[in-house]
Residue frames relative to the residue before (quaternion, step in Angstrom):
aa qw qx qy qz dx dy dz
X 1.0000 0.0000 0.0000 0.0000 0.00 0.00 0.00
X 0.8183 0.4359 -0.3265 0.1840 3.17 1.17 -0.47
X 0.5611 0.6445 -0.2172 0.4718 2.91 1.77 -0.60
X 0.5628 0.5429 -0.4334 0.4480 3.69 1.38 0.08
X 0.5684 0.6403 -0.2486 0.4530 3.64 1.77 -0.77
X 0.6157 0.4343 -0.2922 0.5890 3.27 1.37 -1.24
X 0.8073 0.3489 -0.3368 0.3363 3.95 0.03 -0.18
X 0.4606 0.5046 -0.5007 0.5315 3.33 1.27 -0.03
X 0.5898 0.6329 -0.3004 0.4016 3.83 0.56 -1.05
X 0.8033 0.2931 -0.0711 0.5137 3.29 0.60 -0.73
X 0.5642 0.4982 -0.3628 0.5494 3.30 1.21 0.25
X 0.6241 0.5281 -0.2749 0.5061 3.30 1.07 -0.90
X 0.7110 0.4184 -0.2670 0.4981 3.41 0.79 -1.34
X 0.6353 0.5767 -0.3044 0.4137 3.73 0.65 0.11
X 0.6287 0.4463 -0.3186 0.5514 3.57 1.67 -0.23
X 0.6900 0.4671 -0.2786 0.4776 3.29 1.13 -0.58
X 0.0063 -0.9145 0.3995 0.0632 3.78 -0.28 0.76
X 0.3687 0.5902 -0.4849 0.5297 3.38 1.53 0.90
X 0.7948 0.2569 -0.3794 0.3980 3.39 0.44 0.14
X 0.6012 0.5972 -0.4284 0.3137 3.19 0.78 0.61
X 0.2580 -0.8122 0.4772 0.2146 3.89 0.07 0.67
X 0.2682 -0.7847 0.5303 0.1764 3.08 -1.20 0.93
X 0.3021 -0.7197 0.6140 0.1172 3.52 -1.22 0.49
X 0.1710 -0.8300 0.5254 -0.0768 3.00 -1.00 1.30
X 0.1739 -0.8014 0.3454 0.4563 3.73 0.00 0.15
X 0.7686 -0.4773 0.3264 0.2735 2.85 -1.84 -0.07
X 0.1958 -0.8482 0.4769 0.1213 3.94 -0.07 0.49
X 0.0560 -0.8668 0.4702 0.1563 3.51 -0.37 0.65
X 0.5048 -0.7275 0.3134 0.3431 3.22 -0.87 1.15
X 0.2153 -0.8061 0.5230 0.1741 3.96 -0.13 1.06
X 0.1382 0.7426 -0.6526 -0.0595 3.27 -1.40 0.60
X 0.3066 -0.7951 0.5231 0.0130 3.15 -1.40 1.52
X 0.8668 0.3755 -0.0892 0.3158 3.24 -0.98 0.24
X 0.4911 -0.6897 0.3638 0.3883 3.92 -0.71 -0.59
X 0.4053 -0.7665 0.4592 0.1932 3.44 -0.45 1.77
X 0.0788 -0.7400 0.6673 -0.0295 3.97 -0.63 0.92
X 0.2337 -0.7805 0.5798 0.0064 3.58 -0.70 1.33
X 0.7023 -0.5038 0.4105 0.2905 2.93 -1.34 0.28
X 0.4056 0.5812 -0.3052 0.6360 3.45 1.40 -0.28
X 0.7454 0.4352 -0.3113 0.3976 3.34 -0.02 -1.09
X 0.6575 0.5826 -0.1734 0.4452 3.28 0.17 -1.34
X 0.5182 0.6322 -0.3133 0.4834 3.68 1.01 -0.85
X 0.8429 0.1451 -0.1205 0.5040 3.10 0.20 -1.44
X 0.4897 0.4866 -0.6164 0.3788 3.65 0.39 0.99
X 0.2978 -0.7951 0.5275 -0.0298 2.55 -1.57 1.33
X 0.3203 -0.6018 0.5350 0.4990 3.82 -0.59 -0.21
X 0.9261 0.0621 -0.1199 0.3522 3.53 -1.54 0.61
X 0.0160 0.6603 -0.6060 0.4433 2.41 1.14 2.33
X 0.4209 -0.6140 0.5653 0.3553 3.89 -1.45 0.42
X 0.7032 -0.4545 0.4133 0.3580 3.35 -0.87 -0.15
X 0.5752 0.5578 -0.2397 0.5481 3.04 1.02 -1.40
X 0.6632 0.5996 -0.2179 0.3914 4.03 1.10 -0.52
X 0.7143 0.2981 -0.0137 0.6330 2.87 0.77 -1.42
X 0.4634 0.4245 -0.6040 0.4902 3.85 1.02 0.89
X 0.7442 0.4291 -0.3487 0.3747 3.69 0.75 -1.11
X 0.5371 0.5114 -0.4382 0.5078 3.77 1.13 -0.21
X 0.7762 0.2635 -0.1865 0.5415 4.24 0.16 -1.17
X 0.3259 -0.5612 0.6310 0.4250 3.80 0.58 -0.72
X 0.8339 -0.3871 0.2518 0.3023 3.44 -1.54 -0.36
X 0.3503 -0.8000 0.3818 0.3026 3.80 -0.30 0.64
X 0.6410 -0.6096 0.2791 0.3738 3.13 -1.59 1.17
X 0.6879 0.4893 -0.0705 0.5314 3.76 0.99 -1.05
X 0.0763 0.7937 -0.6023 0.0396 3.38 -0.62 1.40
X 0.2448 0.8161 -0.5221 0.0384 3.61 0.34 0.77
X 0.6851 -0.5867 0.4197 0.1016 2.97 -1.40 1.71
X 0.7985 0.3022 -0.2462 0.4588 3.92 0.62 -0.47
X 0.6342 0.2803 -0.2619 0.6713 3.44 1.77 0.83
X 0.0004 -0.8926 0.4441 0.0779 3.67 0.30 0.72
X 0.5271 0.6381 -0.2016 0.5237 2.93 2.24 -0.85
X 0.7718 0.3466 -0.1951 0.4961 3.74 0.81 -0.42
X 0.1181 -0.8083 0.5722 0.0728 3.49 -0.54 1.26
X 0.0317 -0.6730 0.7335 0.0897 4.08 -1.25 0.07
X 0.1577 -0.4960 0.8519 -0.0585 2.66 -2.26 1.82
X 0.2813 -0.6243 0.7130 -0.1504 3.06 -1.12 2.04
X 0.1754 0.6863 -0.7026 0.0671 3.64 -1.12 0.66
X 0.3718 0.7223 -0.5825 0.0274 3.47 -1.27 0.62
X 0.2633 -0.7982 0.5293 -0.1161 3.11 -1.39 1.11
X 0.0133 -0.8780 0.4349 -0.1995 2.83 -0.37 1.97
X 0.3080 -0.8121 0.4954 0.0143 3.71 -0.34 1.79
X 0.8379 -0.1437 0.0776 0.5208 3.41 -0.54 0.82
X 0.7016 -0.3999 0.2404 0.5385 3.42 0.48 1.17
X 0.7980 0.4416 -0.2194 0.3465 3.64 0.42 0.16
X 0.3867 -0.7328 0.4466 0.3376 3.73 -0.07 2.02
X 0.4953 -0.6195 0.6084 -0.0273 3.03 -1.76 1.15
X 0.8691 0.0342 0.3317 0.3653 2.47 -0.09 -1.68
X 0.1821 0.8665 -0.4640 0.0278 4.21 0.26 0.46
X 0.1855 0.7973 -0.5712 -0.0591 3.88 -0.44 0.64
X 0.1644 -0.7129 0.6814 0.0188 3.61 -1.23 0.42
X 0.0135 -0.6766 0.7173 -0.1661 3.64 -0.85 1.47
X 0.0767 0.6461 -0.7562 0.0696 3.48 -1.00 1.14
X 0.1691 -0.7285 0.6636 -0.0165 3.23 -1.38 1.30
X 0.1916 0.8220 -0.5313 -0.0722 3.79 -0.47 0.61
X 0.4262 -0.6961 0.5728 0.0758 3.26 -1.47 1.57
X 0.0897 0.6546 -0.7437 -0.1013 3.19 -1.89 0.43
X 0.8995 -0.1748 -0.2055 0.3435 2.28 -1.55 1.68
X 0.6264 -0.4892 0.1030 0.5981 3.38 0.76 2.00
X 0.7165 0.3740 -0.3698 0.4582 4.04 -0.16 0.77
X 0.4720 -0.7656 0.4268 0.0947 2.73 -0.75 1.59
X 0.2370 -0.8395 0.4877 0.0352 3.29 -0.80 1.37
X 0.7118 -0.0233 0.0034 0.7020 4.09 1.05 -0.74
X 0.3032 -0.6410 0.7015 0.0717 2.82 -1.99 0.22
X 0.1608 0.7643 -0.6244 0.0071 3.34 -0.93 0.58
X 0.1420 -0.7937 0.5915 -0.0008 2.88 -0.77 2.05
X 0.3906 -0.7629 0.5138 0.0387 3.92 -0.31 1.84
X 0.6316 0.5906 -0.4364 0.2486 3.75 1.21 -0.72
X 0.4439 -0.6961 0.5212 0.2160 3.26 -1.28 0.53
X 0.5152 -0.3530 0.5180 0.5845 4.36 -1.14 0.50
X 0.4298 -0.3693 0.8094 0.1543 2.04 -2.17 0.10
X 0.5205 -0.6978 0.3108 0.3816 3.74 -1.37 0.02
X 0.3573 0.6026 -0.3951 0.5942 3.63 2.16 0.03
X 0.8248 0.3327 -0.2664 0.3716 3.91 0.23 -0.19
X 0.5776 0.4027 -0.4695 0.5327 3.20 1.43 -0.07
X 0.4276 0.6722 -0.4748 0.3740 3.88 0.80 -0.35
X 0.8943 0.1399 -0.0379 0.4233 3.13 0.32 -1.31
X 0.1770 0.5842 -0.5478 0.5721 3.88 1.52 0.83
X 0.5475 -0.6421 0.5273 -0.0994 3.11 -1.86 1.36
X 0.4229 -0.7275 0.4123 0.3491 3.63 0.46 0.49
X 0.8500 0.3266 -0.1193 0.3958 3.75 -0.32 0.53
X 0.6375 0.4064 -0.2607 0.6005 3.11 1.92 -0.54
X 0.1486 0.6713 -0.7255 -0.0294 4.22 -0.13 0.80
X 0.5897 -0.4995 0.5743 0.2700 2.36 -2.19 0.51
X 0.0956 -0.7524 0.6343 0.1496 4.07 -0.85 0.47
């Protein structure tokens, strides 16, 4: 007797889908790499030493051995499975003085709002 009760029950409760809660998992917000602000970035200069432009960025995310002269700060930042945020700063030095900069981040959409037609940022 009882196990017809339990399947009518659950048949019933199976047409009706407001009472069923969904579950969703849980997403953690990931962050990678080394966050470089706008602040920061200010106070880089060209023909900074290294030894400088560690105490301004801190240390870089990417040490690769067959470029010793070229550092990368990676940062990225991803909410519920979904990229946020993505920056990329490569700084390359000769002979321990920084020589170029290539800043790869993209606006945000609050800064292209208020950016000026004609004046990008390169």
């Amino acid at each position: 007797m009882r196990i017809p009760t339990v399947l009518v029950s659950v048949l019933l409760a199976s047409c009706s889908t407001s009472y069923l809660p969904t579950f969703t998992p849980y997403k953690v917000e990931i962050r990678q790499g080394n966050l470089v602000t706008q602040d920061m970035r200010a106070r880089l200069k060209l023909r900074m030493t290294q030894a400088q432009v560690k105490a301004v960025l801190g240390a870089p995310l990417i040490s690769d051995p067959y470029h010793a002269s070229r550092w990368d700060y990676v940062y990225r930042l991803e909410h519920d499975g979904d990229l946020v945020e993505n920056q990329r700063l490569t700084l390359y030095f000769t002979k321990d003085v920084l020589t170029r900069i290539d800043d790869a981040t993209p606006l945000k959409s609050s800064e292209l709002a208020t950016q000026e037609p004609g004046n990008g940022k390169n």
